[in-house]
C-alpha positions in Angstrom: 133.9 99.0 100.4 131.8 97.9 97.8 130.0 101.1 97.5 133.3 103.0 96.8 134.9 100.4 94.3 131.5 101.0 92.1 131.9 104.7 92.8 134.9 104.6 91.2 134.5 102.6 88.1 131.2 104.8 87.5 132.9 108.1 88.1 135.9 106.4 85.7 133.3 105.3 83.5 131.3 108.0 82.5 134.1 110.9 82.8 135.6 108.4 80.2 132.4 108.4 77.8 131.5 111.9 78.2 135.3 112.8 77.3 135.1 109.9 74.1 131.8 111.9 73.0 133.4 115.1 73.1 136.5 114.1 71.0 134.5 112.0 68.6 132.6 115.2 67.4 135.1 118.0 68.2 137.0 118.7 64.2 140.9 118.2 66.6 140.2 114.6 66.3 137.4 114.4 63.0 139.5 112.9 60.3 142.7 111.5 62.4 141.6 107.8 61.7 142.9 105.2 63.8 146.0 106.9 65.2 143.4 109.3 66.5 141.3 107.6 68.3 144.4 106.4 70.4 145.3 109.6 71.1 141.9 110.5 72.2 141.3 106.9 74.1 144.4 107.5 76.2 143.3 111.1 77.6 140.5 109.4 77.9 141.9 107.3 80.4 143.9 109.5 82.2 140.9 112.2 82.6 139.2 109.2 83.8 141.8 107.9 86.1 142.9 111.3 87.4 139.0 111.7 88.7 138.5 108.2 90.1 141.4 108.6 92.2 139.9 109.6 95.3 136.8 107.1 95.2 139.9 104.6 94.6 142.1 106.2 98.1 138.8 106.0 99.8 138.5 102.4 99.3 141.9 101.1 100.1 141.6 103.2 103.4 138.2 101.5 104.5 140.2 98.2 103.2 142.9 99.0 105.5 140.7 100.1 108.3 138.5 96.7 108.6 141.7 95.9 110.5 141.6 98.3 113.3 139.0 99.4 115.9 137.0 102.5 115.5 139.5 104.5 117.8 142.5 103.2 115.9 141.5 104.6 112.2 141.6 108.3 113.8 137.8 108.8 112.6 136.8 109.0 116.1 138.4 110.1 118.8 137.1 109.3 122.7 136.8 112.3 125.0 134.5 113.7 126.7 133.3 116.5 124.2 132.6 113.1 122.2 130.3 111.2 124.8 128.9 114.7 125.9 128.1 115.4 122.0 126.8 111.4 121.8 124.8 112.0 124.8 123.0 115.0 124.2 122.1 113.1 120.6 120.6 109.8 122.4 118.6 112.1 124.8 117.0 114.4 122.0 116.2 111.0 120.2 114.9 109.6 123.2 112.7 112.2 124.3 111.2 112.7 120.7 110.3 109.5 120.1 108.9 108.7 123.7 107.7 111.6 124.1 103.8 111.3 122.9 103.6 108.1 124.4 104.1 109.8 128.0 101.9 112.6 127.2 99.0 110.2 126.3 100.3 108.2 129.4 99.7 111.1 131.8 96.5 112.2 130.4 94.8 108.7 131.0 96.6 108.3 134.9 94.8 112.1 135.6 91.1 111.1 134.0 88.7 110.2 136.1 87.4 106.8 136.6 85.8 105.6 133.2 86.1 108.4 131.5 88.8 106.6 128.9 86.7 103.5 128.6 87.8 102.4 125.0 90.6 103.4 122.7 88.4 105.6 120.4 87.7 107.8 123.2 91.2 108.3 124.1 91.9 108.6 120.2 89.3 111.7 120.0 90.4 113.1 122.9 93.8 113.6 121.4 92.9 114.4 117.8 90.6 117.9 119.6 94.1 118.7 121.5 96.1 118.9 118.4 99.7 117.6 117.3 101.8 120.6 119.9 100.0 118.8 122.8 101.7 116.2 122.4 105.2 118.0 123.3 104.3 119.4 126.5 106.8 118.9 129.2 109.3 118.2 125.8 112.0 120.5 127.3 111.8 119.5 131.4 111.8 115.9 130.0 115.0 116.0 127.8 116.6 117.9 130.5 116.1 114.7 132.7 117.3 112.0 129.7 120.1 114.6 128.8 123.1 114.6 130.0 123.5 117.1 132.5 
């Protein structure tokens, strides 16, 4: 909420100066004196107002919606196209970032006996293999996390 309230008042703000600027130099408003300048301070403020309106809607309506639950403000809606799409989001995430673990996993469980004896062996090993080793198996393995 906070983030749209200063939203506003900057988007208020400078509309406001940049509009202030522009009349201070333009010749409409160069010698109108004082009467001037409230002429050109109150476009100023409805320019301004007219453009901070919707950081100013926003924020009411997140105001208003700390009062419901997700499904109640209408942002969300709970189906299955939802969980399917939430699914298929969580197993993508899933399988990238466990991915490279598993890989590194396998090829230790498949070495033979001492062959992996310290973690700078292992760490060479991998680095002559290269960084598309690591996704081998990427596809079979987020068909199994996915949600199919």
């Amino acid at each position: 909420m906070y983030l749209c309230f200063n939203y506003r008042g900057k988007l208020f703000a400078t509309t406001g100066f940049a509009i202030y600027e522009v009349g201070k130099q333009s010749e409409l408003f160069k010698d109108t004196g004082f009467l001037g300048r409230i002429v050109m301070t109150a476009i100023r403020g409805k320019v301004g107002g007219f453009v901070g309106s919707p950081a100013d809607l926003i924020n009411v309506r997140m105001q208003n919606d700390t009062k419901l639950t997700l499904f109640e403000t209408g942002h969300f809606t709970d189906n299955i196209g939802t969980h399917f799409l939430a699914s298929v989001f969580v197993g993508g995430m899933a399988t990238t970032t466990t991915q490279q673990i598993d890989v590194v996993k396998t090829i230790i469980m498949n070495s033979k006996p001492g062959e992996f004896n310290s973690i700078g062996v292992i760490l060479r090993h991998i680095g002559k293999l290269g960084p598309i080793e690591f996704f081998k198996g990427f596809v079979s393995r987020f068909i199994r996390l996915g949600p199919f």
